[in-house]
N, C-alpha and C positions, 0 to 999 in steps of 0.2 A: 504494500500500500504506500503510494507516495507522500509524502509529511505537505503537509500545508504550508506555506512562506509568508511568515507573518510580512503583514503592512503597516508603517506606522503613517499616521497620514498629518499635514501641518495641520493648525487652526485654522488655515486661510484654503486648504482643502477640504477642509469639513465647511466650508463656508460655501466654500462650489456645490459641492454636494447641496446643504441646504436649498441655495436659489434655484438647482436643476431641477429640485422635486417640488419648489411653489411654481416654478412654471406648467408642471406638471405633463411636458412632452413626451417623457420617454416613462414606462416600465420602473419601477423601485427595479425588480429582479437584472435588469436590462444596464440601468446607472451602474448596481453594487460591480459587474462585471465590467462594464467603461474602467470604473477606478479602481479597477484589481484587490476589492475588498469581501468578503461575503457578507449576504443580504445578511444576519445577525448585526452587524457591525453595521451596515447601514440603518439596521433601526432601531441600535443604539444611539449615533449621532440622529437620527431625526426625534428621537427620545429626550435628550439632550440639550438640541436645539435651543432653546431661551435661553437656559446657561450659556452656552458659547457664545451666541449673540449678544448678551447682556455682558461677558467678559471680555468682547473684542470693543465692545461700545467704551465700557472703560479705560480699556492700557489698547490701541490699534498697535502697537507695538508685538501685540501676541501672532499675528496671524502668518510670522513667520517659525513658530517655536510648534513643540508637537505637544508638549504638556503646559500647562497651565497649573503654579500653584498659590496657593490662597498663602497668608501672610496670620502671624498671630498678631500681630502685631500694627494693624492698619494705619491707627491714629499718626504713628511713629512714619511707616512707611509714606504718608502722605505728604507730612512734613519734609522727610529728607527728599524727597521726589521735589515739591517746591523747590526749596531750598538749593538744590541741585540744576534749577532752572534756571533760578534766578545767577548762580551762578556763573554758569552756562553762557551769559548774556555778557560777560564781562569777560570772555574767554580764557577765563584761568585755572591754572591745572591742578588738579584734586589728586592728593593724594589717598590711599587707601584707610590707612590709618585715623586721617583727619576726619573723612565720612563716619567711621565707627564713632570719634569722639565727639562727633555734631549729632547723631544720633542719641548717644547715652547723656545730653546734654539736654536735647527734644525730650528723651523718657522721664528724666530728670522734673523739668517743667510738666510735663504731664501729671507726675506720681505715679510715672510705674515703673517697673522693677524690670528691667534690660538688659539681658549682655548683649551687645555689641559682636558682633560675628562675621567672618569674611564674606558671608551672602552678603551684607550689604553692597559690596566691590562687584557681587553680579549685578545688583540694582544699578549702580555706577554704570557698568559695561552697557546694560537694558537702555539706559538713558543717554547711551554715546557720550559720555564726558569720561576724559582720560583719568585715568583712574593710573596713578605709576607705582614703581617699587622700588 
């Protein structure tokens, strides 16, 4: 029996997908085979659906990624996402370290209780500001 080949698809293909099936031209069973997925998985993403649109609506920045993760930490992420814009606007360069210590300065002011972790340096990366070492 031949093994199945998993597919991992972006968000911005799962976004295809959705629009193909509100236009509703072709077959669900006919689409899942266009984009080399089985129909399970396609009506998983049509299951889905509002979450992923409701996640690309917020960060359009996902629709190149294949997973999508939620943050514990939102309030915090919010801020250094600002923060990081405004930045951004003065074109100066962020170091990694400094992101964590503007972060634990944001939880700080918040009152909550933070470590500071190198994910934030992928928020950095997420956001195109050079992030150095």
């Amino acid at each position: 029996m031949k093994k199945r080949c998993l597919k991992s698809l972006t968000v911005g293909d799962k976004i295809k997908i959705i629009n193909e099936v509100k236009k509703g031209v072709k077959r669900k069973k006919y689409m899942a085979t266009e984009f080399g997925i089985p129909a399970s998985t396609l009506s998983t993403i049509l299951k889905e659906k509002d979450k992923i649109l409701k996640a690309v609506e917020e960060a359009p920045c996902l629709s190149s990624r294949k997973k999508f993760k939620t943050t514990s930490f939102p309030e915090i992420n919010h801020a250094i996402t600002e923060w990081m814009k405004r930045v951004r606007d003065y074109n100066l360069f962020i170091l990694g370290p400094l992101i964590q210590e503007k972060a634990a300065e944001f939880a700080k002011n918040l009152g909550l209780t933070f470590q500071a972790s190198s994910e934030l340096d992928l928020l950095a990366h997420n956001h195109v500001v050079d992030v150095g070492y």
